[in-house]
C-alpha positions as CSV (number, residue, x, y, z in Angstrom):
1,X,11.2,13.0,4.3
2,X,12.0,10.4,2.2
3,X,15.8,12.1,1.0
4,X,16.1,13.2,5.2
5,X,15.6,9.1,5.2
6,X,18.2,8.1,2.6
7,X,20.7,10.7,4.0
8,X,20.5,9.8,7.6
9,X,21.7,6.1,6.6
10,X,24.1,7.3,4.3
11,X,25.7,9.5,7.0
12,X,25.5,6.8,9.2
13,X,23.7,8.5,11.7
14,X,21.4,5.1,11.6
15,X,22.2,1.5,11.3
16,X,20.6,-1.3,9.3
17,X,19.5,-2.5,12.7
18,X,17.8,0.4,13.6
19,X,16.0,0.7,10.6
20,X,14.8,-2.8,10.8
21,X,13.8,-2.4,14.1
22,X,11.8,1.0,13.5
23,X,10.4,-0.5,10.7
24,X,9.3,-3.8,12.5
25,X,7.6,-1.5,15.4
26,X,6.0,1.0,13.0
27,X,4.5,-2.3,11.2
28,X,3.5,-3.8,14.3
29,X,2.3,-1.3,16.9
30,X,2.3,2.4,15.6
31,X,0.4,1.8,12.1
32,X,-2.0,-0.3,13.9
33,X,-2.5,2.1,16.3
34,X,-2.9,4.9,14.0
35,X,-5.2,2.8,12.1
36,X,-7.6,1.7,15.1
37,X,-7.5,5.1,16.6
38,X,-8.3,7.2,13.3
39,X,-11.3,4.8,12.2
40,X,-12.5,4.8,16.2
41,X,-12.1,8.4,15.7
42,X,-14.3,8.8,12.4
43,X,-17.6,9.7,11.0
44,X,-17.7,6.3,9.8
45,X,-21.2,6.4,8.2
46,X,-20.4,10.2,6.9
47,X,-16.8,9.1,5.0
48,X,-17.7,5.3,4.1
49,X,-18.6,4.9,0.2
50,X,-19.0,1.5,-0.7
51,X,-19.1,2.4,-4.3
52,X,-15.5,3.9,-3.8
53,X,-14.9,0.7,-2.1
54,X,-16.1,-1.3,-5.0
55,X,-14.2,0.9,-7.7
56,X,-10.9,0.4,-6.3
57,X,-11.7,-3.3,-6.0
58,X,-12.4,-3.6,-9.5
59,X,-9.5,-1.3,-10.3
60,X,-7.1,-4.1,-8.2
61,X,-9.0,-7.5,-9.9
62,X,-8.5,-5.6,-13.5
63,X,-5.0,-4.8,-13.2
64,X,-4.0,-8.4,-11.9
65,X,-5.4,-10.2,-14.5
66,X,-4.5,-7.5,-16.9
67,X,-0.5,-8.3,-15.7
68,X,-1.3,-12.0,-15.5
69,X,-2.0,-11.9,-19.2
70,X,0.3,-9.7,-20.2
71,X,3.2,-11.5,-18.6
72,X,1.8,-14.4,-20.2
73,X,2.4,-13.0,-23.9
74,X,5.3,-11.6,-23.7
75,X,6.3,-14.9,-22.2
76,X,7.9,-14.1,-19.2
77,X,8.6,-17.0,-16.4
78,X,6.2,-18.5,-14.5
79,X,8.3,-16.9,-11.4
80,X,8.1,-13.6,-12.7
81,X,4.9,-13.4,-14.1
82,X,3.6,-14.0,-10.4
83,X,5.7,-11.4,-9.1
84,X,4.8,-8.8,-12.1
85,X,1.3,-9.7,-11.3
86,X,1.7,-8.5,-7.2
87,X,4.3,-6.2,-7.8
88,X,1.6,-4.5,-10.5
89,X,-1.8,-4.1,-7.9
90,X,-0.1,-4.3,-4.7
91,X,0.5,-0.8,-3.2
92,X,2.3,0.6,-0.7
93,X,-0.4,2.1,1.5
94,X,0.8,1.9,4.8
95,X,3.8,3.8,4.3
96,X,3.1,5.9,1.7
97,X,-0.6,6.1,1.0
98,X,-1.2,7.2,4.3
99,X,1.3,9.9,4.7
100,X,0.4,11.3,1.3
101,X,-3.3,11.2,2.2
102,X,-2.9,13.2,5.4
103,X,-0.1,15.6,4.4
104,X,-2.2,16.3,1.6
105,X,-5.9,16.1,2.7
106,X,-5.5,16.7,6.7
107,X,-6.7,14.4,9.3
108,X,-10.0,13.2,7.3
109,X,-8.0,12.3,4.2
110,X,-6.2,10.2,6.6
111,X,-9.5,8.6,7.8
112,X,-10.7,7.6,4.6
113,X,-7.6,6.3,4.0
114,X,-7.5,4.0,6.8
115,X,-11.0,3.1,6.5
116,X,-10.1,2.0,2.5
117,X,-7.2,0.2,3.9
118,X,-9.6,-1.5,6.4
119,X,-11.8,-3.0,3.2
120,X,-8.8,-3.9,0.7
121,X,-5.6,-5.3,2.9
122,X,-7.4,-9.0,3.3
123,X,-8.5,-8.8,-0.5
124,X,-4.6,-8.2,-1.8
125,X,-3.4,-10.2,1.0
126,X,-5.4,-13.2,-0.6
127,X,-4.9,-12.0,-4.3
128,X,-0.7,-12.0,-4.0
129,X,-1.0,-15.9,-2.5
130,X,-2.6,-16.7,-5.3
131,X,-1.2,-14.9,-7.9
132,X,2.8,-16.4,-6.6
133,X,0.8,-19.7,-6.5
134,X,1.8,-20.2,-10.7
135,X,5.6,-21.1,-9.5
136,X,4.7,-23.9,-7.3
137,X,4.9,-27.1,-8.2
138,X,4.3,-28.7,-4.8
139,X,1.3,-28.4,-2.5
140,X,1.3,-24.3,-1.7
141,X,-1.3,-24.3,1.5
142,X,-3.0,-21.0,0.7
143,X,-5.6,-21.8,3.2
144,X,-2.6,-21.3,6.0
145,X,-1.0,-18.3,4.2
146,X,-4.2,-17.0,3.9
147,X,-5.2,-17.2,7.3
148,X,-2.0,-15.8,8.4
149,X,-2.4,-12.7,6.0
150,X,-5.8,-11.8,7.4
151,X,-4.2,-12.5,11.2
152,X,-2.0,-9.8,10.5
153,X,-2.1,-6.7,13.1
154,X,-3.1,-4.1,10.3
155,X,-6.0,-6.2,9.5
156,X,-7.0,-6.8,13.2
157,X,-6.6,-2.9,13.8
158,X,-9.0,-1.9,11.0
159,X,-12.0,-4.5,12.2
160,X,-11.4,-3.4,15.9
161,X,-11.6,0.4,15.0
162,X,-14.7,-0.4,12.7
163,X,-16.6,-2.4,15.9
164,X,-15.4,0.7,18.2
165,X,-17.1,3.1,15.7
166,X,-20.2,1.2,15.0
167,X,-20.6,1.0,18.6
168,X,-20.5,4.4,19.7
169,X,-18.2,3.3,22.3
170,X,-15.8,6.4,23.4
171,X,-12.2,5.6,24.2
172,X,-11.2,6.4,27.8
173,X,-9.4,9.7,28.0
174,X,-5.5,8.4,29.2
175,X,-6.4,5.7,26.4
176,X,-7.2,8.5,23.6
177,X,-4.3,10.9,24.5
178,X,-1.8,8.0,24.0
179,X,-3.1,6.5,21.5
180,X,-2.9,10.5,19.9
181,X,0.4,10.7,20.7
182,X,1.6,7.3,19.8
183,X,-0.4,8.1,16.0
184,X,1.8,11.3,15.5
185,X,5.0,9.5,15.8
186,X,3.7,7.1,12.9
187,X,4.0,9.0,9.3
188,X,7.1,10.7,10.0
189,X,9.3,7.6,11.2
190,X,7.4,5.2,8.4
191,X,8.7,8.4,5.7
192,X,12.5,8.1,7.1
193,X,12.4,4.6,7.0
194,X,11.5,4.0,3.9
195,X,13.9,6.4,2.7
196,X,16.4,5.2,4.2
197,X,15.9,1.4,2.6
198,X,16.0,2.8,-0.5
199,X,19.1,1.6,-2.4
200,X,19.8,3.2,-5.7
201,X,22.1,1.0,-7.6
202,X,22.6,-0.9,-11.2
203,X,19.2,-2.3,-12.4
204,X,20.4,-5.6,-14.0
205,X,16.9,-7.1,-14.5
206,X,14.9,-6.4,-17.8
207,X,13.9,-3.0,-18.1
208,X,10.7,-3.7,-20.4
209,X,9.6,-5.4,-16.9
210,X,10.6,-2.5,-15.1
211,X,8.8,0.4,-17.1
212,X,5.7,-1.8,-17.6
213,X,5.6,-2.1,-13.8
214,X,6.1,1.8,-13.4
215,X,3.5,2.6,-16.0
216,X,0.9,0.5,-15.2
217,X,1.4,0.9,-11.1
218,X,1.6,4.6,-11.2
219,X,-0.4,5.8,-14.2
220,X,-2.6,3.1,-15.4
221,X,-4.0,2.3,-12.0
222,X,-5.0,5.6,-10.7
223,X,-6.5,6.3,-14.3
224,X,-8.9,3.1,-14.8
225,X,-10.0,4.7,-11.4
226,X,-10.7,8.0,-12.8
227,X,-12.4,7.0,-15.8
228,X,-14.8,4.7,-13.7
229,X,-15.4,7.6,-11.7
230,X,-16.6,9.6,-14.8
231,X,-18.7,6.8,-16.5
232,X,-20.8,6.1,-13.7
233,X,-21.2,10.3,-13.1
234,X,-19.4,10.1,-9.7
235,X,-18.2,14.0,-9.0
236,X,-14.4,13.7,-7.6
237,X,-15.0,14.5,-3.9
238,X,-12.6,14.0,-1.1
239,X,-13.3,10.2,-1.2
240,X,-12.7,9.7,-5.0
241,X,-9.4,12.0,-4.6
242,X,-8.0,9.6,-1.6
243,X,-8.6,6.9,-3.8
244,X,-7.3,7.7,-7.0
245,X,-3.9,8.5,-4.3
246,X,-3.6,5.5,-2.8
247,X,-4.1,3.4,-6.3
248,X,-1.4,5.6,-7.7
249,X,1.3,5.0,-4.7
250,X,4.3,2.7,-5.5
251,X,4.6,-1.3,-5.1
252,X,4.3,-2.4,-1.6
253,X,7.7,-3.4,0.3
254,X,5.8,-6.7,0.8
255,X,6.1,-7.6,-2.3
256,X,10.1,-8.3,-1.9
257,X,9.3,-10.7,1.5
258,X,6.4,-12.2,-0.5
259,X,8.6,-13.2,-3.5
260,X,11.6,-14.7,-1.7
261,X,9.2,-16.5,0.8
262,X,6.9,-17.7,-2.2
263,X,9.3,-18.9,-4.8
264,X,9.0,-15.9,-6.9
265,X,11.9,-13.4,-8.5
266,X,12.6,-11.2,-5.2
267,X,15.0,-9.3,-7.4
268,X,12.9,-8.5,-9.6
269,X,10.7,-7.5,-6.6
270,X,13.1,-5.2,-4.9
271,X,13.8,-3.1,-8.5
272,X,10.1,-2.8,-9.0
273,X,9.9,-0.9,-5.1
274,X,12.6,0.9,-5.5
275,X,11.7,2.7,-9.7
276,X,8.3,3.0,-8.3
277,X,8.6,4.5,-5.2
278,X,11.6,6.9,-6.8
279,X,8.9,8.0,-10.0
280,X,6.3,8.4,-7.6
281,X,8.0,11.3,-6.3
282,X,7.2,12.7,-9.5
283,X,4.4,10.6,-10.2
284,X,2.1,11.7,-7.0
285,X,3.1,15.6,-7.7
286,X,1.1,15.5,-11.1
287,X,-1.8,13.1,-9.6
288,X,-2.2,16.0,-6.7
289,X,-2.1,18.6,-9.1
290,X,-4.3,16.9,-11.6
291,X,-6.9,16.4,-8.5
292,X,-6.5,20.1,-7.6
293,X,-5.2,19.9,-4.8
């Protein structure tokens, strides 16, 4: 999906404007659709594991702190320490995570998923402010930016499935069957868009930077998750396999809008998406297998 992606803007059978525009309105309405209709849609007291919860929160605060002091001895700048830092713990689960998940696991992957994605998009939202906030010398307002973040319509998705759920409250039938159909159209067009905004060209930033980012993202992430998983006796379910999948996906596409907007090194940024999303191809392959799957 993702080459299909690449080759339909290469051929130009889509324009930049198109993509931007499919990508705005599979950000803005179909992912929160697809997010408030599968968590509506779930089991949620069957599937919900706060301990899974709590692992891949501590897998998130140890690899941010882990870059932050790592960046910090190999004295990297104060704008790219920040954006190694976010580039490192912030994935891309909305476009990728959740594709994976359900191509992968079926449609309860993809509601454990989105309910994981319910827990932890405020808590990285509120860790990136903060960890761009180094490369300000001026007043940054992380209350505002903060507020913002949590405003955002993934966010408000996920909380409004979760009260819908809790409820018991069913959907109206016209409601559920478009809210089906407007959910299908989601993982598909967010594959082919990512695909085809992926642009493979020279790397001129450091490439220590750059395999640090892919090592640690890809590998060392899903791995810290792993090994908590064995320590405290957990048995690898469909839970623990989602998310040891969605801590292994590639650096989030935010991360490029959050460094340019937050005084951070948006090149550096855009390399980091585009060598992790390409080695996740590879990457996510041996994670499945590994799981069994």
């Amino acid at each position: 999906m993702l080459i299909t992606g690449t080759l339909l803007k290469k051929t130009g059978m889509v324009s930049e404007e198109y993509i931007k525009n499919s990508n705005s309105l599979v950000f803005n309405l179909f992912l929160p659709v697809l997010l408030f209709y599968k968590i509506s849609q779930s089991d949620f007291l069957e599937v919900f594991s706060s301990t899974s919860i709590l692992i891949m929160f501590m897998v998130i605060i140890v690899v941010a702190l882990f870059s932050f002091v790592l960046g910090w001895l190999l004295h990297f700048s104060r704008r790219t320490i920040g954006t190694f830092t976010s580039s490192n713990f912030r994935a891309n689960y909305a476009f990728l995570g959740l594709p994976i998940c359900y191509y992968a696991f079926g449609d309860q992957g993809l509601e454990i998923a989105s309910l994981f994605m319910a827990f932890v998009l405020p808590m990285v939202n509120i860790l990136s402010v903060f960890s761009f906030s180094i490369n300000h010398s001026k007043k940054l307002m992380p209350v505002k930016i903060i507020k913002d973040t949590l405003i955002s319509p993934l966010v408000i998705s996920c909380i409004a499935g979760i009260i819908v759920v809790l409820n018991g409250w069913q959907l109206p039938v016209f409601i559920d069957r478009t809210f089906s159909i407007l959910s299908s159209v989601t993982l598909p067009l967010a594959l082919l868009g990512i695909g085809a905004t992926i642009h493979i060209k020279g790397l001129s930033g450091n490439k220590i930077i750059l395999i640090l980012s892919n090592v640690i993202k890809l590998l060392v992430m899903p791995s810290i998750a792993y090994l908590l998983l064995s320590v405290l006796g957990i048995e690898v379910g469909l839970t623990e396999k989602v998310l040891i999948v969605l801590l292994a996906c590639p650096s989030a596409t935010v991360n490029y809008i959050l460094a340019s907007s937050l005084n951070g090194d948006s090149e550096l940024a855009s390399e980091i998406i585009v060598t992790t999303t390409i080695c996740s191809l590879f990457s996510i392959i041996v994670w499945l297998n590994f799981l069994g799957v």
